[in-house]
C-alpha positions in Angstrom: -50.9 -39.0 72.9 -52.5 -41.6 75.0 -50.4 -44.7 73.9 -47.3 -42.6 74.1 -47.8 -42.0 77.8 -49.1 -45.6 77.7 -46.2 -46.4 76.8 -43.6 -44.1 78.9 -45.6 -44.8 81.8 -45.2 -48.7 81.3 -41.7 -48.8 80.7 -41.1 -46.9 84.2 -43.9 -49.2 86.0 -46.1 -46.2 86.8 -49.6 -47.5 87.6 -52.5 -44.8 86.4 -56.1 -44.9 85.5 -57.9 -42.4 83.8 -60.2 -39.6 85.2 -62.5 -36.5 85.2 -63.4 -35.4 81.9 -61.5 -38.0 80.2 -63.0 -40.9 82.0 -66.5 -39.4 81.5 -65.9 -39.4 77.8 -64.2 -42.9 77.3 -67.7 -44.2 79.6 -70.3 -41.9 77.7 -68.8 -41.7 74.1 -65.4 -44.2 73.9 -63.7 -40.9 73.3 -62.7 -37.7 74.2 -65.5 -35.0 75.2 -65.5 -32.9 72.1 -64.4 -29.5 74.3 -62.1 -31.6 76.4 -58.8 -31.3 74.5 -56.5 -32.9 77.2 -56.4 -36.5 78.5 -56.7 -36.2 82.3 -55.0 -39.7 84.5 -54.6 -40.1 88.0 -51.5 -41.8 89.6 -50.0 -42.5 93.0 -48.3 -39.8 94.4 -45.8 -41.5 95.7 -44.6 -42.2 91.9 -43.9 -38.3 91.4 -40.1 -38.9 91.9 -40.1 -41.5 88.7 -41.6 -38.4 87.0 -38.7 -35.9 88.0 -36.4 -38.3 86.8 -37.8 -39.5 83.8 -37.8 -35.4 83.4 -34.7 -35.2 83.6 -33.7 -37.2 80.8 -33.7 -37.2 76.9 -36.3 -40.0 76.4 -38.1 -38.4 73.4 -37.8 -35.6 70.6 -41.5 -35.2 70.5 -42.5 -35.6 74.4 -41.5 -33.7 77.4 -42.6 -33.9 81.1 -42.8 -30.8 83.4 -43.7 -31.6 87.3 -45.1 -28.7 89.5 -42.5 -28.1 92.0 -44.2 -27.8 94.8 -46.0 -31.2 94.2 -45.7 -32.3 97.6 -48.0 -29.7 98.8 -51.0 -31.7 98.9 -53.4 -28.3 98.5 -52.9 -27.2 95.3 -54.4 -23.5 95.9 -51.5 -23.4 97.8 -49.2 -23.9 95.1 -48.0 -21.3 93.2 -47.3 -21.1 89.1 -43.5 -21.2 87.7 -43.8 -19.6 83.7 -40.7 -19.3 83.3 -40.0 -23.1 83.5 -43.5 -23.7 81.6 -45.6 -24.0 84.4 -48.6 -22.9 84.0 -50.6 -25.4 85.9 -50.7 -26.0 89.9 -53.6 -28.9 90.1 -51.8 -31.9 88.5 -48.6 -32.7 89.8 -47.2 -33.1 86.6 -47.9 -32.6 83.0 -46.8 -35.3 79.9 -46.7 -32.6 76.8 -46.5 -32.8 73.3 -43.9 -30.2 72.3 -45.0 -29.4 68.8 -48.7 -28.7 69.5 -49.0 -28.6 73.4 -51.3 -31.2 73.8 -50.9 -32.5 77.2 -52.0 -35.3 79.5 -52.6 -33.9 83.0 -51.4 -36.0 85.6 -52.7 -36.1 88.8 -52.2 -37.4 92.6 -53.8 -39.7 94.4 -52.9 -40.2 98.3 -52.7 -43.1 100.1 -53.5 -41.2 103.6 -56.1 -38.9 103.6 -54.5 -35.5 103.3 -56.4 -34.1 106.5 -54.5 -36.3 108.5 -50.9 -36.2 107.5 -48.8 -34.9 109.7 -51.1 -36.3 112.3 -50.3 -39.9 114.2 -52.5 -42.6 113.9 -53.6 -42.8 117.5 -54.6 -39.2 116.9 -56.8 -39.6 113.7 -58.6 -42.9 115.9 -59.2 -41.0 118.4 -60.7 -38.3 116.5 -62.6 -40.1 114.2 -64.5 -41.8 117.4 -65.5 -38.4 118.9 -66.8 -37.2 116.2 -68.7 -40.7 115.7 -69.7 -40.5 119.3 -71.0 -36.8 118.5 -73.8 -38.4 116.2 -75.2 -40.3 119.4 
């Protein structure tokens, strides 16, 4: 499972590196946690649209990727499930599944602004961030 995402995720130079449970387990045991049954790895959110492609086309028999619609939404309790198009997750941004036994790799984002501060400009989140620094004085 890992080395076929390896793999896909080469191919379509998506950087990743694995996380949570999964990168507790390669430290701890060089494995999986034995009650952690998926491989959890983090990527740049800004790659989500080579996902949605890569989606869209017939790249394996045995693979598939679903992406969470509303990926963009950067709180995920704010997302909502779609079942009917096999998503049943909200957290990851996308999910890289084995079709015959539904093993999955979860894959999820990381920003490269700080969520908080998105739709905000930069002058604004400067200006903040010194008032509350000049509130610990």
């Amino acid at each position: 499972m890992v080395q076929a995402w390896s793999h896909l995720a080469e191919k379509y130079n998506i950087q990743y590196w694995l996380s949570f449970g999964t990168l507790v387990g390669y430290v701890q045991r060089r494995g999986l946690l034995p009650h952690d049954l998926d491989i959890d790895v983090t990527m740049l959110s800004s790659d989500t649209p080579k996902l949605i492609e890569i989606s869209k086309l017939n790249f394996s028999s045995t693979y598939e990727i679903k992406v969470q619609p509303q990926w963009k939404i950067v709180d995920e309790l704010k997302r909502s499930y779609f079942r009917k198009d096999g998503i049943n997750f909200i957290a990851p941004n996308a999910r890289f599944i084995h079709q015959k036994t539904r093993y999955h790799v979860d894959i999820f984002p990381a920003y490269d602004f700080n969520p908080t501060y998105a739709n905000e400009s930069t002058e604004m989140q400067q200006s903040e961030n010194l008032t509350v620094h000049d509130n610990n004085y």
